[in-house]
C-alpha beads as a LAMMPS data file, in Angstrom:
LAMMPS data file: protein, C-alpha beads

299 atoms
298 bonds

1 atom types
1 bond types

-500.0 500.0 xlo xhi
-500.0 500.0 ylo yhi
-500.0 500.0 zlo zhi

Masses

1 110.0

Atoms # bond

1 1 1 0.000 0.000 0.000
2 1 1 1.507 3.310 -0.945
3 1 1 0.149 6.886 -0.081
4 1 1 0.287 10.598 -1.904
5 1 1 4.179 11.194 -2.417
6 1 1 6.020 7.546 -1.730
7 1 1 8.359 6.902 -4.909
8 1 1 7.598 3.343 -6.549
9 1 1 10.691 1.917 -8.375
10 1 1 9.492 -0.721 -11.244
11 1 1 12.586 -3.136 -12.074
12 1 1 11.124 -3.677 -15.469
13 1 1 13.355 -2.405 -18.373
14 1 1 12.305 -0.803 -21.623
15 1 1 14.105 1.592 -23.954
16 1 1 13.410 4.496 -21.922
17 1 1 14.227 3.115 -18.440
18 1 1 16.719 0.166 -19.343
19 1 1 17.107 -0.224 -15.210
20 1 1 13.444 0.384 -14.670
21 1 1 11.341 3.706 -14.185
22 1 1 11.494 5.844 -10.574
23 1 1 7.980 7.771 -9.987
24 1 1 6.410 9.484 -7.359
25 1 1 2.763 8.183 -6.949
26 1 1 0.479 11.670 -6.731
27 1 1 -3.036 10.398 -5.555
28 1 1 -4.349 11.818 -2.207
29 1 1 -6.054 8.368 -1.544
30 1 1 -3.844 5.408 -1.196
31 1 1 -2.695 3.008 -3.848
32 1 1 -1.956 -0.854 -3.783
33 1 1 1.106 -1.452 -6.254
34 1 1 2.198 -4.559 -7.381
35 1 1 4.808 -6.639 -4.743
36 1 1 7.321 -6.653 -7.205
37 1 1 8.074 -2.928 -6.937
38 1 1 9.958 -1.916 -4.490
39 1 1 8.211 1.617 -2.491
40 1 1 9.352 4.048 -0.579
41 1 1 9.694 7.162 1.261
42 1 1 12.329 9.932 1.606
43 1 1 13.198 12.846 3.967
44 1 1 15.651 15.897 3.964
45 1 1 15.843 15.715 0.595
46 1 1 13.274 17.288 -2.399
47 1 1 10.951 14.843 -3.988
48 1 1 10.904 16.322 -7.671
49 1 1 15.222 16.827 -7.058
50 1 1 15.297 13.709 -6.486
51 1 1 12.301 11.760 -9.149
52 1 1 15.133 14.124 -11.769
53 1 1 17.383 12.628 -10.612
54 1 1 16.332 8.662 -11.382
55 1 1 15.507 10.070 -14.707
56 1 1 18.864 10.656 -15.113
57 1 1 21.433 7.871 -15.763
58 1 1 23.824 8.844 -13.381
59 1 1 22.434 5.875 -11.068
60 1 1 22.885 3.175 -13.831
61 1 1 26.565 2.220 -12.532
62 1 1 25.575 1.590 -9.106
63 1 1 22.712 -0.879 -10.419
64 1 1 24.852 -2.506 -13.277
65 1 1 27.401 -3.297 -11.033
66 1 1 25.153 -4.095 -7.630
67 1 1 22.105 -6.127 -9.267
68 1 1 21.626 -9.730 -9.225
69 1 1 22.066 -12.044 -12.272
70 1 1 18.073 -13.445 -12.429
71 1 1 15.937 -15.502 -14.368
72 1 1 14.393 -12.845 -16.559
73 1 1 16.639 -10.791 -19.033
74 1 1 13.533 -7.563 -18.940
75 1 1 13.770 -7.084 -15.434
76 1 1 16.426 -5.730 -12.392
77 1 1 17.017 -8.223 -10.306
78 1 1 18.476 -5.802 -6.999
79 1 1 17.634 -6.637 -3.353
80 1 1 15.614 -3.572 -1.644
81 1 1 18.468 -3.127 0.888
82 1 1 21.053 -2.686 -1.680
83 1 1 18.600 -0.592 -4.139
84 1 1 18.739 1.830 -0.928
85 1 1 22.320 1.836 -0.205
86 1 1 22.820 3.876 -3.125
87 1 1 24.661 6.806 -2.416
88 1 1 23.057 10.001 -3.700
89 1 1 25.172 13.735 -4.552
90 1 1 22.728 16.585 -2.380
91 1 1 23.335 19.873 -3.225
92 1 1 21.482 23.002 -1.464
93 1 1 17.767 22.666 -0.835
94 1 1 17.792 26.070 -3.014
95 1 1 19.952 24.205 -5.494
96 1 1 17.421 21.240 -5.342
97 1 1 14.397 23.375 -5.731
98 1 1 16.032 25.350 -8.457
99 1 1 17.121 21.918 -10.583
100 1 1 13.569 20.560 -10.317
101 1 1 12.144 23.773 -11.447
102 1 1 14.238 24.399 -14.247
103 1 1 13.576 21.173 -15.444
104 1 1 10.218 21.195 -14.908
105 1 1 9.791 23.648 -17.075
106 1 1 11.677 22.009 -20.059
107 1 1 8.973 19.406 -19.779
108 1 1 6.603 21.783 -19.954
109 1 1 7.586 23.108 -23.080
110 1 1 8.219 19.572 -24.560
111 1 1 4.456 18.868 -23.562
112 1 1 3.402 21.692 -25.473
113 1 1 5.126 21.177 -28.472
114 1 1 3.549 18.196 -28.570
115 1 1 0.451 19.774 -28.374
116 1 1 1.485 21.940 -31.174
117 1 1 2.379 18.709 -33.373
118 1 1 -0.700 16.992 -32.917
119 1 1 -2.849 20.331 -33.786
120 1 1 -1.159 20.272 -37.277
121 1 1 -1.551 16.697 -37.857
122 1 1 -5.267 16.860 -36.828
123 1 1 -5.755 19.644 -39.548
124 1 1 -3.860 17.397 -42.001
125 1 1 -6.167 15.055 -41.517
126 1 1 -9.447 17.133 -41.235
127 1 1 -8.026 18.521 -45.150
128 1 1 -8.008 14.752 -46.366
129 1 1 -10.594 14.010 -44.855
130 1 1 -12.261 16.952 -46.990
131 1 1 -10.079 16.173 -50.088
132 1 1 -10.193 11.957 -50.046
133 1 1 -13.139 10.990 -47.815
134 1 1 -15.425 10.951 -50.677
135 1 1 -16.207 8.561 -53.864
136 1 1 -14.264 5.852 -52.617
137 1 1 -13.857 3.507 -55.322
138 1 1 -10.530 1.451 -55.070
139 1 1 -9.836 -1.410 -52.448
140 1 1 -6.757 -1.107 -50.335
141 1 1 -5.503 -4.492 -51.093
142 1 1 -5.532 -3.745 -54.497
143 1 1 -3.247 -0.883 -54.523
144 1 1 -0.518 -2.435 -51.614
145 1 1 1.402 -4.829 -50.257
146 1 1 1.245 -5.920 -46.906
147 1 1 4.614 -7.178 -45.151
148 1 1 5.378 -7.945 -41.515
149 1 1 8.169 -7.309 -39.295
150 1 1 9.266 -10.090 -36.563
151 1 1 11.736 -7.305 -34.939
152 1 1 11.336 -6.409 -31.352
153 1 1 12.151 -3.024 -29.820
154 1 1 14.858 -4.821 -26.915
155 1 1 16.991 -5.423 -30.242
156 1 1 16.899 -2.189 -30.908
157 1 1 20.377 0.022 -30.241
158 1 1 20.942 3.329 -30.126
159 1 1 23.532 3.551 -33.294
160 1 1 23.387 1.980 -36.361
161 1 1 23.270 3.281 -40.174
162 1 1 19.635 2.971 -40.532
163 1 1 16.409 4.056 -38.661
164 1 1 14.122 1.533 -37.013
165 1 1 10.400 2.578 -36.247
166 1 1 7.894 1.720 -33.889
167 1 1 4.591 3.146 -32.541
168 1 1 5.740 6.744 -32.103
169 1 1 7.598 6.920 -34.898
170 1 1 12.086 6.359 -35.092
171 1 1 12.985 4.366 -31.680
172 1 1 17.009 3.531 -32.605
173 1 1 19.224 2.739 -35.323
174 1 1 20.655 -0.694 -36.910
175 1 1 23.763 -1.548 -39.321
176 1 1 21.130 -3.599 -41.266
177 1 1 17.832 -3.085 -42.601
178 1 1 14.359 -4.906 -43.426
179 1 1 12.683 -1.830 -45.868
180 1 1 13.919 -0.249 -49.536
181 1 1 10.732 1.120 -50.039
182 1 1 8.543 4.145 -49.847
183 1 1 5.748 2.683 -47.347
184 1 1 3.014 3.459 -44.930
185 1 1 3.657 1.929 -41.451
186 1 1 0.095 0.773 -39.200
187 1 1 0.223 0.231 -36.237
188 1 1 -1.303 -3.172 -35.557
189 1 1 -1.388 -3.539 -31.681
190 1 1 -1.134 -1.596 -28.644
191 1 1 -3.527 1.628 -27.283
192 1 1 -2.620 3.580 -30.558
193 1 1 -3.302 0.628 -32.821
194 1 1 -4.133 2.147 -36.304
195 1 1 -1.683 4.809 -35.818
196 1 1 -0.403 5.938 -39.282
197 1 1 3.216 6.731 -40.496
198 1 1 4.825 7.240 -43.625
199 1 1 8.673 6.085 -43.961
200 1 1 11.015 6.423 -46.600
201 1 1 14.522 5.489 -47.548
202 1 1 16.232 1.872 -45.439
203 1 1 14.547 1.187 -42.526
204 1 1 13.702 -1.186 -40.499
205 1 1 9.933 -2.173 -38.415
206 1 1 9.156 -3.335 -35.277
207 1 1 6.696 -5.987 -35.263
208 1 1 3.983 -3.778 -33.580
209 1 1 3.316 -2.322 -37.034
210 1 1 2.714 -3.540 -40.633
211 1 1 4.483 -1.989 -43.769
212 1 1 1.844 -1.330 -46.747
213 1 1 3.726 -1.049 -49.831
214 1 1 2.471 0.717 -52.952
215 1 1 1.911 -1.649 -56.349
216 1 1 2.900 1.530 -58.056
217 1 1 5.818 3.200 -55.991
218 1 1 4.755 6.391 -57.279
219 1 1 1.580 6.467 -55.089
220 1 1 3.039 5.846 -51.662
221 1 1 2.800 10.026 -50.202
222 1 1 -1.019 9.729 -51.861
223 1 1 -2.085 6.377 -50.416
224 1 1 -0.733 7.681 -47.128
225 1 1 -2.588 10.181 -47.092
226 1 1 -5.626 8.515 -48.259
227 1 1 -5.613 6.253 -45.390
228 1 1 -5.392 8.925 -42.961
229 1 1 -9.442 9.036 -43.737
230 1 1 -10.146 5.153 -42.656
231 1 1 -11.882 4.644 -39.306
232 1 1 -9.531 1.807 -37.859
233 1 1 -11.502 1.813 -34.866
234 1 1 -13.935 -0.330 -35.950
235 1 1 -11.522 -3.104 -36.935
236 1 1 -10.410 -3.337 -33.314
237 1 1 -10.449 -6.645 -31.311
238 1 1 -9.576 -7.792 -28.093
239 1 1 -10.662 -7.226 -24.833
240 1 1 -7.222 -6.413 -23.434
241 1 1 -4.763 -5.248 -25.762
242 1 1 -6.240 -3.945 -28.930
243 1 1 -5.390 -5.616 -32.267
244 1 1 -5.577 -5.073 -36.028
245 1 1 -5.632 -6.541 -38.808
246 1 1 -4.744 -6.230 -42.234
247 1 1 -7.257 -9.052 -43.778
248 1 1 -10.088 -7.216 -42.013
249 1 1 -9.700 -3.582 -43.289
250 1 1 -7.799 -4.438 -46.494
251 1 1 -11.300 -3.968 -48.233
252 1 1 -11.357 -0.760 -47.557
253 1 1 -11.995 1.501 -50.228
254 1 1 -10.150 4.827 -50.775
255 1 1 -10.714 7.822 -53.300
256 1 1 -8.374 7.321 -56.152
257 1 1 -8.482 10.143 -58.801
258 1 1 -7.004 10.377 -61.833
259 1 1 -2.794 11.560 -61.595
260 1 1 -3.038 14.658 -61.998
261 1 1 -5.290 15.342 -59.124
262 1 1 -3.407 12.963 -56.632
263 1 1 -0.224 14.668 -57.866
264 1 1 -1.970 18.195 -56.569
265 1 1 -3.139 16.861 -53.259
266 1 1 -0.034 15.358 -52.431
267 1 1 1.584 18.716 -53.337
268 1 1 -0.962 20.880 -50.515
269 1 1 -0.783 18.668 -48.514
270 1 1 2.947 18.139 -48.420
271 1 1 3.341 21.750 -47.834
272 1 1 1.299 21.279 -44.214
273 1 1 3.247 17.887 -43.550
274 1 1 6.530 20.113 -43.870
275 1 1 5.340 22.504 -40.869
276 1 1 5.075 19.512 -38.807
277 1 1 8.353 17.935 -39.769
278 1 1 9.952 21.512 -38.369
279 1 1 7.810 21.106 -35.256
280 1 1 9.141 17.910 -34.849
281 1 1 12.276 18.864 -35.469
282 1 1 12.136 21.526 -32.734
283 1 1 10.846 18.755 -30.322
284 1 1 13.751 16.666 -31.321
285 1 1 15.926 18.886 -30.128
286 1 1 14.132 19.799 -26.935
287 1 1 14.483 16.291 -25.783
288 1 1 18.103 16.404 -26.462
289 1 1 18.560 19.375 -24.467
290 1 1 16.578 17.406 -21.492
291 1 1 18.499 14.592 -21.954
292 1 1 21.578 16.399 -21.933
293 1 1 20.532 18.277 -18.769
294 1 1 19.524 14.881 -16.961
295 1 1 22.933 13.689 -17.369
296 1 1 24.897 16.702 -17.190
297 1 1 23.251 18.100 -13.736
298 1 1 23.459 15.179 -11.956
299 1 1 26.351 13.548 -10.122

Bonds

1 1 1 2
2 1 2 3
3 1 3 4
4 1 4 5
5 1 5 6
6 1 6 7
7 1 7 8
8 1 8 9
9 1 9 10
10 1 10 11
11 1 11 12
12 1 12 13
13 1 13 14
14 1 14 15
15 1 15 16
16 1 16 17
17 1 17 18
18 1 18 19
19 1 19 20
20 1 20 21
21 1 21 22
22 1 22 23
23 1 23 24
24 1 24 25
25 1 25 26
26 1 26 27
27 1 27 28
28 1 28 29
29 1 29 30
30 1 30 31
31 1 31 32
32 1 32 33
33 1 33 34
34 1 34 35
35 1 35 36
36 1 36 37
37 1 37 38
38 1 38 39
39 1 39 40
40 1 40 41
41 1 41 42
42 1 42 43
43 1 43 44
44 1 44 45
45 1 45 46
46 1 46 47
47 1 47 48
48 1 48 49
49 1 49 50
50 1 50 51
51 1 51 52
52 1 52 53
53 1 53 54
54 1 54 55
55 1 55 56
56 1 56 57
57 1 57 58
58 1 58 59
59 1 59 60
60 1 60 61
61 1 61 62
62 1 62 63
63 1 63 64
64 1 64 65
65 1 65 66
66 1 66 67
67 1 67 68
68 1 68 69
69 1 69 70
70 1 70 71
71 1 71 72
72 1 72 73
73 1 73 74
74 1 74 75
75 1 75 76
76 1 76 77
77 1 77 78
78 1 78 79
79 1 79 80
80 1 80 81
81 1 81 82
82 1 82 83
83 1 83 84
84 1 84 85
85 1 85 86
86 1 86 87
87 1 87 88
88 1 88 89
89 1 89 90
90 1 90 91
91 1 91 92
92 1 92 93
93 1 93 94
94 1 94 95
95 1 95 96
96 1 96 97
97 1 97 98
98 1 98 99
99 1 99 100
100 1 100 101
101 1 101 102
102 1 102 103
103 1 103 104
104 1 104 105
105 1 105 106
106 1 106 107
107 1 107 108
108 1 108 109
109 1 109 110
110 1 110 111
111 1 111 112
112 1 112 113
113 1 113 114
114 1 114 115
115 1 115 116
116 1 116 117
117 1 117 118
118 1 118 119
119 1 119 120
120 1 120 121
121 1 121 122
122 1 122 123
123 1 123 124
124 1 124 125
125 1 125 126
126 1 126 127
127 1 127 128
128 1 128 129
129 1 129 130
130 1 130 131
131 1 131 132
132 1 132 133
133 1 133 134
134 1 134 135
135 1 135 136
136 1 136 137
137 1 137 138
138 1 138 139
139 1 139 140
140 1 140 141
141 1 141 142
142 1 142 143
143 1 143 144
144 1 144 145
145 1 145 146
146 1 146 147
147 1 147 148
148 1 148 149
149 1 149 150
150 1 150 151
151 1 151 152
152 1 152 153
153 1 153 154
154 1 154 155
155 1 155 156
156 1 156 157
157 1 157 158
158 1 158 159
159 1 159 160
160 1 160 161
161 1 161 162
162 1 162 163
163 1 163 164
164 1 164 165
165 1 165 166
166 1 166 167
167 1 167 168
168 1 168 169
169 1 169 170
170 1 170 171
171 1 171 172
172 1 172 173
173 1 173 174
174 1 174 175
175 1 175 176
176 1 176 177
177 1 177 178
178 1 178 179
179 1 179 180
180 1 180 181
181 1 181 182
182 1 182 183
183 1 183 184
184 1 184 185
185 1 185 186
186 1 186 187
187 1 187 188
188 1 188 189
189 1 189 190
190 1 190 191
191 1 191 192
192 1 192 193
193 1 193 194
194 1 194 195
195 1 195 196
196 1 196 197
197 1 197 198
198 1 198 199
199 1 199 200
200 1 200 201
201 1 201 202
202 1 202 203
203 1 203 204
204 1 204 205
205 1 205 206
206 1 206 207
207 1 207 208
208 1 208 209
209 1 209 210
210 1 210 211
211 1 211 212
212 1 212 213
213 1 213 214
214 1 214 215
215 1 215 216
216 1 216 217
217 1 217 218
218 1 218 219
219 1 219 220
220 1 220 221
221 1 221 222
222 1 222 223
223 1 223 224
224 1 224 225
225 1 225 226
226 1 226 227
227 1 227 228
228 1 228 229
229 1 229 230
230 1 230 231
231 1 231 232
232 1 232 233
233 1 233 234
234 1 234 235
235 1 235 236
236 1 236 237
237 1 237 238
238 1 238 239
239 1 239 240
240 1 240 241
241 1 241 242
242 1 242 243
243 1 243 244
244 1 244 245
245 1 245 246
246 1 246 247
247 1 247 248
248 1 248 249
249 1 249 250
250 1 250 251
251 1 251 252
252 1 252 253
253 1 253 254
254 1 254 255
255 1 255 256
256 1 256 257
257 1 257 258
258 1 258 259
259 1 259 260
260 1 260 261
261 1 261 262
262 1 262 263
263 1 263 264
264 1 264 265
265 1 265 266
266 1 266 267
267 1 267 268
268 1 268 269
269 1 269 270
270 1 270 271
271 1 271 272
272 1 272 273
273 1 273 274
274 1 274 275
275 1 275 276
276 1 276 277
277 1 277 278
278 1 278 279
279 1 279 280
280 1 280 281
281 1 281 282
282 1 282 283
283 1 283 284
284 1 284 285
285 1 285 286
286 1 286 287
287 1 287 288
288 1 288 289
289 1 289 290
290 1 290 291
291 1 291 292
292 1 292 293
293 1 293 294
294 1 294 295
295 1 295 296
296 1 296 297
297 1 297 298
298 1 298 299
């Protein structure tokens, strides 16, 4: 049982936390948390400093060195006594205040870029919705491809020649790749399942998604597009983790004009898509500046 401001370490690794994720739980009624974590409390010391602070990696050492070889390769295996031995660097409570505050508000601002990102792409789609959600004549499956990916994220680094996606677009980098084609990535399971992306170039997928390839290379920025209009919630299943597939909404049809007119939809619509490629681009480097500060600002 934990209350409003204990800190709940979860050993579980992912790309994000590869020793597992430090939070503070914020609820004013208490919580019941899973025995695996491992809870606690703190004094003398401030809470947001401190959460900062286990978002940083300057506490993977101690762990890499200290944990316990177990039985499962996604999770820390780290007795709660030695978890807690940790030794931690405790500047000024002004300092402290001052460090959480500061980067406080560089999540801020990375929240509301996001914001700013998903306005854009909701009027992209509200314009092809106006421009290609009418006389629908073609089927999907007769204008792609559909391949599969068997790649999971954990094999995933973070250098490599070419870009590997997953469900919120590039997650890391390989030496190889799966792709040579213009394609349009959907997202096949998971709470954003029908999630749409457009990738270009070598790449590789993770197996979340599947990669639509155009019959006609030609038509790959159009029939992205075009798909941005299809209602993929109504090809969900499962009652746990949604699914998606490709045999059920590959009937689909889409509005597919003659060349000339695809050719001057892609073009407007291209022109929006490039605003949110330099609002991306801006968030990119926002969330290199926070991870810089995580690691730089912490001892």
């Amino acid at each position: 049982i934990i209350n409003d401001g204990d800190f709940v370490y979860n050993p579980r690794k992912s790309l994000s936390a590869p020793y597992g994720p430090v939070n503070i739980y914020n609820y004013s009624e208490a919580g019941i948390v899973s025995p695996l974590y491992l809870c606690f409390t703190i004094k003398d010391i401030d809470k947001k400093f401190l959460l900062y602070r286990f978002k940083s990696p300057c506490w993977y050492r101690y762990i890499y060195l200290n944990g316990d070889s177990g039985a499962r390769h996604d999770r820390v295996s780290i007795r709660d006594e030695v978890f807690l031995s940790q030794l931690v660097s405790v500047p000024s409570v002004e300092e402290q205040e001052k460090i959480a505050e500061f980067l406080a508000k560089i999540e801020e601002r990375i929240s509301i870029q996001n914001k700013i990102i998903s306005k854009y792409e909701s009027l992209i789609k509200g314009i092809c919705e106006q421009l290609c959600g009418h006389n629908k004549t073609c089927k999907l499956s007769d204008l792609v491809t559909c391949k599969t990916s068997l790649l999971q994220e954990n094999e995933v680094n973070d250098n490599g020649r070419y870009p590997v996606f997953g469900a919120c677009g590039i997650v890391g980098y390989l030496d190889d790749f799966q792709f040579d084609n213009d394609a349009i990535l959907i997202l096949k399971d998971g709470s954003k399942v029908g999630k749409v992306q457009f990738a270009v170039g070598k790449y590789s997928v993770v197996g979340t998604s599947v990669v639509l390839i155009p019959k006609i290379s030609e038509d790959a920025k159009y029939l992205y597009f075009s798909i941005l209009t299809i209602d993929f919630d109504k090809y969900k299943v499962g009652s746990g983790i949604p699914h998606i597939y490709f045999k059920d909404y590959s009937a689909e049809k889409i509005y597919y004009p003659e060349k000339e007119r695809r050719e001057r939809i892609v073009k407007l619509l291209s022109t929006y898509e490039g605003k949110v490629n330099v609002e991306k681009g801006m968030l990119s480097a926002l969330q290199r500046q926070k991870a810089f500060l995580l690691k730089s600002m912490f001892i």
